[in-house]
N, C-alpha and C positions, 0 to 999 in steps of 0.2 A: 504494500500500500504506500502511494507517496504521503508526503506532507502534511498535507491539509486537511486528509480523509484522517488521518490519526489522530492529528488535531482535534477535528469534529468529533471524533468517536470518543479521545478520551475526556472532553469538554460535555459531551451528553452526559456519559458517564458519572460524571462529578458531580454535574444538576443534576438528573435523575435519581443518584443514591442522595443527595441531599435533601431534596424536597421529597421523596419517598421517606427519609429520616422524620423529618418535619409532619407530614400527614398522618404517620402511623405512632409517632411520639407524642405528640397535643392530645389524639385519639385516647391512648393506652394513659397518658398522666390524668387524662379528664375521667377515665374509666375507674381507673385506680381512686382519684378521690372522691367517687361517688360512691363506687363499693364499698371502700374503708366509712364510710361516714365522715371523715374530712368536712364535706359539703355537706349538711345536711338538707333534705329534699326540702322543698316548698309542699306551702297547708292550703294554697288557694284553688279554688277548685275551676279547672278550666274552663269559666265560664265569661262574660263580658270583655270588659277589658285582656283579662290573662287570656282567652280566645283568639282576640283579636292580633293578641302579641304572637302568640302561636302563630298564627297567618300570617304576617309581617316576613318573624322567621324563614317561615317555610318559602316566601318568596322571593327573600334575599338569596337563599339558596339555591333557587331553579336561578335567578336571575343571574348570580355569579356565575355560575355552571353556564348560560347563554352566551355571557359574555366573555368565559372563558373560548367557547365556541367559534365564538365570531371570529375576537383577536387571533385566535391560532390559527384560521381558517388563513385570512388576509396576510399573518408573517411567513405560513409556511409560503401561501403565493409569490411572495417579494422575497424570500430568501437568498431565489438561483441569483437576485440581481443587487447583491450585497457585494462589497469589497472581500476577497476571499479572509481578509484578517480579522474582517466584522462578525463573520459567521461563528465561531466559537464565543463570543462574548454575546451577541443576540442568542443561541441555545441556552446559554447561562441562565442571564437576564429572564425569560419568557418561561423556562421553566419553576424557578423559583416564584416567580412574581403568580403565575397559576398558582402554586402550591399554597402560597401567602393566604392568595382569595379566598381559596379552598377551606383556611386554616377558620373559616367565618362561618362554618357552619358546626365545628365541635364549639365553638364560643358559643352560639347559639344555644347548641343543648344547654353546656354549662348551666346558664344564662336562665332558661325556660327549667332548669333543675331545681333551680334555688325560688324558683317562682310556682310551678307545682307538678314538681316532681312527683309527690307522691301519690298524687289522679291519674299524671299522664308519660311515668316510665317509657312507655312504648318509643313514645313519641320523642322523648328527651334521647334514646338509644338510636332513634333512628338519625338526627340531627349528626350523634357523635359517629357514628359507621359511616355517614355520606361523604367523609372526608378522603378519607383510603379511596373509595368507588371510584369518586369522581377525578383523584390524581389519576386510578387507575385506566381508566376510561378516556379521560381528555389532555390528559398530557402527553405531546408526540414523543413517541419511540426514536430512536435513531432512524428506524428503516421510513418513517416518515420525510426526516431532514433529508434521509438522502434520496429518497423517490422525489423530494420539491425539485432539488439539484440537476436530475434528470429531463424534467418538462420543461 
């Protein structure tokens, strides 16, 4: 492999185990001190206002995850037409900065845990799983960067 492919490859590498660190560590520390009782649950019961937050939540969520969508869609497009020195630092950059977004939905649970956890468990677990899914799901792969390279 020349240069630049190694470059690229071990520059994914480094984002990818980092923000893969980051989605699956937030997840497991938020996990950990709910289980421990650290946090204890919220008493309000998901109705009115705490409903309404739940929805909020849940929005911000789909809507990061969109907008993770979009952005990757449009950098993977403009990639091939980067300075080849730019490209490992744009992988960096876009991967972590996903992961960051991402890291908005175990807050979330937190967040909706201490508010009423102990009505809506389900829902506080699913906020903290969606994090892992969605790096796993919308964060491009290497074979991604380099099919962009390609077209």
């Amino acid at each position: 492999m020349n240069g630049p492919v190694m470059s690229l490859r071990s520059a994914h590498r480094m984002a990818y185990g980092m923000g893969l660190a980051l989605c699956l560590g937030t997840p497991t520390l938020i996990a950990m001190l709910l289980l421990s009782g650290v946090v204890s649950p919220g008493t309000q019961a998901p109705e009115g206002i705490y409903q309404q937050v739940g929805y909020l939540f849940t929005g911000l969520v789909f809507l990061s995850g969109a907008w993770v969508w979009g952005r990757r869609e449009r950098v993977l497009r403009e990639f091939k037409g980067l300075i080849e020195d730019q490209r490992p630092s744009v992988i960096l950059r876009e991967s972590l900065l996903y992961a960051a977004v991402f890291e908005a939905s175990s807050l979330c649970g937190l967040v909706y845990w201490t508010l009423v956890g102990g009505h809506a468990a389900r829902h506080v677990w699913g906020f903290v799983l969606l994090t892992p899914l969605l790096f796993f799901a919308l964060v491009p792969r290497y074979e991604w960067w380099a099919k962009s390279l390609e077209s």
